[in-house]
C-alpha positions as CSV (number, residue, x, y, z in Angstrom):
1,X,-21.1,25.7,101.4
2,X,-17.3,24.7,101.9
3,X,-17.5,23.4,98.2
4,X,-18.3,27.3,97.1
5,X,-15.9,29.1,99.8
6,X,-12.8,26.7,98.1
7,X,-14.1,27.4,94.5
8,X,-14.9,31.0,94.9
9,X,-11.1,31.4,96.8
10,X,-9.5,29.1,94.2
11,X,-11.8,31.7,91.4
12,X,-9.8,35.0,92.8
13,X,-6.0,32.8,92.9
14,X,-6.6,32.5,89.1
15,X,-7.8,35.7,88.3
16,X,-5.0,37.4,90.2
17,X,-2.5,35.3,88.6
18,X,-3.2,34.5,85.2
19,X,-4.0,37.5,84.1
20,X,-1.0,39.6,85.1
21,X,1.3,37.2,83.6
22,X,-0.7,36.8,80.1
23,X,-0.5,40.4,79.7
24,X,3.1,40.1,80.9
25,X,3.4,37.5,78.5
26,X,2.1,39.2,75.5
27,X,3.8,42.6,76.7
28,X,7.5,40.7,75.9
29,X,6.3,39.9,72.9
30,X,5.2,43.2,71.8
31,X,8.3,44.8,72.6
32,X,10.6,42.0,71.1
33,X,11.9,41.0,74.4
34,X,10.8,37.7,74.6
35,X,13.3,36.9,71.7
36,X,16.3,38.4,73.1
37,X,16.1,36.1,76.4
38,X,14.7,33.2,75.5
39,X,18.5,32.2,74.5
40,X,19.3,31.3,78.4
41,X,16.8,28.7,78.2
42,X,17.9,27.3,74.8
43,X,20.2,24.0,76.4
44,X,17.0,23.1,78.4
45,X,14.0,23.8,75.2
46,X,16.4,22.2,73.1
47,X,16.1,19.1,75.5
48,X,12.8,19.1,75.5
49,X,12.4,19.8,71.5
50,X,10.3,23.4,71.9
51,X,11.0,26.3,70.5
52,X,13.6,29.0,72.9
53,X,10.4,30.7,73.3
54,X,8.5,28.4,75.3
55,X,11.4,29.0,78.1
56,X,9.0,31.3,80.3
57,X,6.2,29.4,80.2
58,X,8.7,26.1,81.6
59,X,10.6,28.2,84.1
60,X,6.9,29.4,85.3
61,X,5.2,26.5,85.7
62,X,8.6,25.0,87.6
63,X,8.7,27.9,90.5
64,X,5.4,28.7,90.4
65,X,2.5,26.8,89.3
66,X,0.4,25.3,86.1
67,X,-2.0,28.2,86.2
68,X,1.3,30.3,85.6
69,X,2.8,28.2,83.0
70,X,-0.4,28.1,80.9
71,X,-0.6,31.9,81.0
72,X,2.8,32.5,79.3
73,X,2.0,29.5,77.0
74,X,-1.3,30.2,75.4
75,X,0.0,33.5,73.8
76,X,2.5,31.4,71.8
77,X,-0.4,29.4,70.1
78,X,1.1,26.2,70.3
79,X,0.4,23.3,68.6
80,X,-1.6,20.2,70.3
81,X,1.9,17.6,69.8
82,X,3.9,21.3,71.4
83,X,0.9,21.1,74.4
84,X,1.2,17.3,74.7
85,X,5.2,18.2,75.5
86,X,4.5,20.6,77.6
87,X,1.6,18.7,79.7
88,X,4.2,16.4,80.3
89,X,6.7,17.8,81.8
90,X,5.2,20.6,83.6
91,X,2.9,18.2,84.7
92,X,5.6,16.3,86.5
93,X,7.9,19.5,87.4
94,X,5.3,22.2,88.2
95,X,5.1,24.3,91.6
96,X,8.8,22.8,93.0
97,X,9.5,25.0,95.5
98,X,5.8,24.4,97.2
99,X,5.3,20.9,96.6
100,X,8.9,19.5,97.3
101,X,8.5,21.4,100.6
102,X,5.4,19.3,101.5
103,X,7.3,16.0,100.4
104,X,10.2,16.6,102.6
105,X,7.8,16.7,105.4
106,X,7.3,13.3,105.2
107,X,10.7,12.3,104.6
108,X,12.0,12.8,101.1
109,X,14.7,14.7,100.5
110,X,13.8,18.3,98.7
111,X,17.2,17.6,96.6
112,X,15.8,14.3,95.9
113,X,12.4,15.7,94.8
114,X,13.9,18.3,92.6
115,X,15.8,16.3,90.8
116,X,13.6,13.4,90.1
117,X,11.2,15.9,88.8
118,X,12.9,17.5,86.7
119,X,14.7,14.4,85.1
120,X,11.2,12.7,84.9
121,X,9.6,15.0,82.9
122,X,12.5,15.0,80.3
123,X,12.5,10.8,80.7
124,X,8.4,11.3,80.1
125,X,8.9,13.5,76.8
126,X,11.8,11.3,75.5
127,X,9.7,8.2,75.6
128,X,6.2,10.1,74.3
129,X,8.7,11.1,71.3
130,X,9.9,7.7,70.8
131,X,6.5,6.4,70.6
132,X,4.4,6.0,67.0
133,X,1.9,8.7,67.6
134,X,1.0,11.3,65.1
135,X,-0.4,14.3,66.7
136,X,-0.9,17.2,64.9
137,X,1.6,20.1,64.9
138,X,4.4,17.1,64.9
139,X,7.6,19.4,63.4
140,X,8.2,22.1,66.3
141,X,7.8,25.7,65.0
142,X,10.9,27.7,65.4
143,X,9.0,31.0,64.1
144,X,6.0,32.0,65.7
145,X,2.8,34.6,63.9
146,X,2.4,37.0,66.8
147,X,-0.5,39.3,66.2
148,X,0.6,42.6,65.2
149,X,-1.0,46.1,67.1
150,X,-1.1,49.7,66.2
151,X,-0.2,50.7,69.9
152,X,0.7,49.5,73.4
153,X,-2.6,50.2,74.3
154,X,-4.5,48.0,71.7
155,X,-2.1,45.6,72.5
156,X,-3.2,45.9,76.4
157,X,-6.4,45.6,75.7
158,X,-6.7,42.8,73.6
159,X,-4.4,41.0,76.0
160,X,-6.8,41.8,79.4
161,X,-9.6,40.6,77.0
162,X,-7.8,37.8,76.5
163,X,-6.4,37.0,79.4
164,X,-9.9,37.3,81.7
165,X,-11.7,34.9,78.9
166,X,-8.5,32.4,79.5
167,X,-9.1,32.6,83.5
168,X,-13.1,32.1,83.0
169,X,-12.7,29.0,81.0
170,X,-9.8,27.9,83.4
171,X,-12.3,28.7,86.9
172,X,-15.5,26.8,84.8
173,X,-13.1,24.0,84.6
174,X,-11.6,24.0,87.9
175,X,-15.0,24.9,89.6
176,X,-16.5,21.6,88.5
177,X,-13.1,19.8,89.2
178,X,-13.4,21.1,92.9
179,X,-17.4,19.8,93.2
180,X,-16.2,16.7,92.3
181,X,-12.8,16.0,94.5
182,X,-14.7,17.7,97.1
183,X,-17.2,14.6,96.9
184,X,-14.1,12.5,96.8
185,X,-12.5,13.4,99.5
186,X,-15.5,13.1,102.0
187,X,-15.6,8.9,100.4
188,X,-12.1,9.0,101.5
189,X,-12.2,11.0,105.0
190,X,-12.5,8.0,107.3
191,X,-10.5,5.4,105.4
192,X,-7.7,3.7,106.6
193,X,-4.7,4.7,105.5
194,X,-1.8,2.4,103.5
195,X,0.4,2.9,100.4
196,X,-2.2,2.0,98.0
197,X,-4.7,4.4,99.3
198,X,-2.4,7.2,99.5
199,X,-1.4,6.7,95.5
200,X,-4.7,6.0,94.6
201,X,-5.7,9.7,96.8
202,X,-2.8,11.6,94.9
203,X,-4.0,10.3,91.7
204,X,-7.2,11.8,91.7
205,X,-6.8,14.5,94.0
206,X,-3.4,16.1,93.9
207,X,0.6,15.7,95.6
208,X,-0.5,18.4,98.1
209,X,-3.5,16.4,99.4
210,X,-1.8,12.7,98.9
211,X,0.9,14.0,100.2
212,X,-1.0,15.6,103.0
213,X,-2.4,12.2,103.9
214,X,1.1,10.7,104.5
215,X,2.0,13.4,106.7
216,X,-0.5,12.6,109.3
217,X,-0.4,8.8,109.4
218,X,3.1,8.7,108.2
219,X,4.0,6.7,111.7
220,X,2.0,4.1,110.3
221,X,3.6,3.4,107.0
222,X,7.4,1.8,106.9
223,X,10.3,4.4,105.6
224,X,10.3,2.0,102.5
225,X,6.3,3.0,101.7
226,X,7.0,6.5,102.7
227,X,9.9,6.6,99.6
228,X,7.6,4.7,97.3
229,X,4.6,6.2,97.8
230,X,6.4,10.0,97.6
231,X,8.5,9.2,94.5
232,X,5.3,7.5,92.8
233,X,3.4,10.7,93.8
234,X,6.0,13.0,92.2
235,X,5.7,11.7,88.8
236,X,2.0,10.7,88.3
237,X,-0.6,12.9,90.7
238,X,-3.4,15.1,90.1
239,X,-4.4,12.8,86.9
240,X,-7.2,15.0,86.8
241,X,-7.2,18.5,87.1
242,X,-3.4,18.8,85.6
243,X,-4.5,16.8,82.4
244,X,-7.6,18.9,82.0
245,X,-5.9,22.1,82.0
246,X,-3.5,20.5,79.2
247,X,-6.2,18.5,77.1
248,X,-8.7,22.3,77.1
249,X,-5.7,23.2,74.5
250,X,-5.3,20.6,72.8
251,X,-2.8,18.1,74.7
252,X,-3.1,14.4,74.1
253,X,-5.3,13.4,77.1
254,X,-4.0,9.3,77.1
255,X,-0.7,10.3,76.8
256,X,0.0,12.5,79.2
257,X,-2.3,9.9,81.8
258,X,-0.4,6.8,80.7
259,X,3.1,7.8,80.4
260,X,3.4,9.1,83.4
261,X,1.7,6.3,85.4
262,X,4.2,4.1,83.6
263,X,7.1,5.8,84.5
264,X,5.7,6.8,87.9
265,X,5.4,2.7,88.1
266,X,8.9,1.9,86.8
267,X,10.7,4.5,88.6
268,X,9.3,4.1,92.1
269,X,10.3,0.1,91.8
270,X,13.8,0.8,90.8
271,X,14.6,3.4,92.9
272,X,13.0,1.6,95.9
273,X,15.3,-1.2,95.3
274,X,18.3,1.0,95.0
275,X,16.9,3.0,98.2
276,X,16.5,-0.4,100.0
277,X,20.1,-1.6,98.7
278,X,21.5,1.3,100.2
């Protein structure tokens, strides 16, 4: 019964969000205003090697959330190596006001979190580009074939249509990702918390529960665990439910998984040895 209470209250979050900002979305496009800001965001697309016009979708997903960022994305009909990009980094620097909130409860500094975020998911696309994959969709567009419409009201429409069959497919998904962490997380009530757990917790289920972990055992783990622990979790969590929502448009499900448990890996031992050195 909790299982359907969390999925059917996670259901209504979607519908109330995604929606309104795909038609947002797709109302920019139709009145040519997407093009006319998208320039601000040029130094920061340009880093990541997406066209000016993926800007909302990034600065969405950064202050808000995933379900936000997809819902300015899909409009844009990207291609799977464009998603792959994306998934990376918003799945890294997604929801930073929320979730560097909950970190600093446990001890890491918000400026710290923001900033490691941020400059992971550009460290996580520059090594995904210097790797020899070939994905589809390769050379970035610059130009996107946005459907044309006879009025604003077509152009509603079609979006709400749209829009409420994106937010279906993304509650189906998210539903059965729910049944299943829900499962997880009753094999994990009573288990004794260290710093493997609590990565091997935020892995599968999420920084907000991993991190949610630490908070109320935190006495029990060194400082040094607490900083490892937090600045693994902040590069690699929610392995599945974030890669999911990437790989249902095409994203390239092993890389986005392995890249950022390597770097998540790599970063945490470095900067714990600087953290410890200082």
């Amino acid at each position: 019964m909790e299982t359907l209470k969390t999925a059917y209250k996670t259901s209504l979050f979607i519908l109330k969000l995604v929606i309104p900002f795909y038609i947002i979305a797709d109302t920019l496009i139709y009145f040519h205003i997407l093009e006319k800001i998208s320039f601000i965001f040029t130094p920061f697309t340009n880093l990541l090697g997406l066209c000016a016009n993926t800007s909302l979708a990034i600065a969405a997903g950064m202050l808000l959330n995933i379900y936000a960022a997809l819902a300015f994305a899909v409009p844009l009909n990207l291609t799977p190596y464009e998603w792959t990009i994306l998934g990376l980094f918003i799945g890294i620097a997604h929801a930073l006001p929320l979730e560097n909130t909950i970190m600093k409860k446990i001890g890491v500094s918000y400026i710290y979190s923001t900033i490691l975020r941020v400059v992971g998911g550009l460290l996580a696309v520059f090594i995904f580009k210097l790797l020899p994959i070939d994905i589809e969709g390769k050379t970035i567009q610059q130009t996107f074939s946005f459907p044309t419409y006879s009025s604003f009201e077509d152009m509603f429409l079609n979006s709400f249509y749209n829009a409420t069959l994106l937010a279906i497919k993304i509650i189906i998904l998210i539903s059965l990702l729910i049944f299943i962490m829900n499962y997880i997380k009753k094999l994990f009530k009573n288990r004794k918390v260290d710093k493997s757990f609590s990565i091997v917790t935020g892995l599968i289920l999420g920084i907000t529960y991993g991190a949610g972990i630490l908070i109320k055992e935190k006495e029990n783990l060194s400082k040094d665990d607490i900083f490892f622990v937090g600045t693994f979790l902040m590069i690699c969590h929610s392995l599945i439910e974030d890669v999911a929502l990437f790989v249902m448009f095409g994203a390239n499900m092993w890389v986005l998984i392995f890249i950022r448990l390597f770097l998540a890996i790599i970063l945490s031992y470095i900067l714990l040895k600087i953290y410890k050195y200082n």
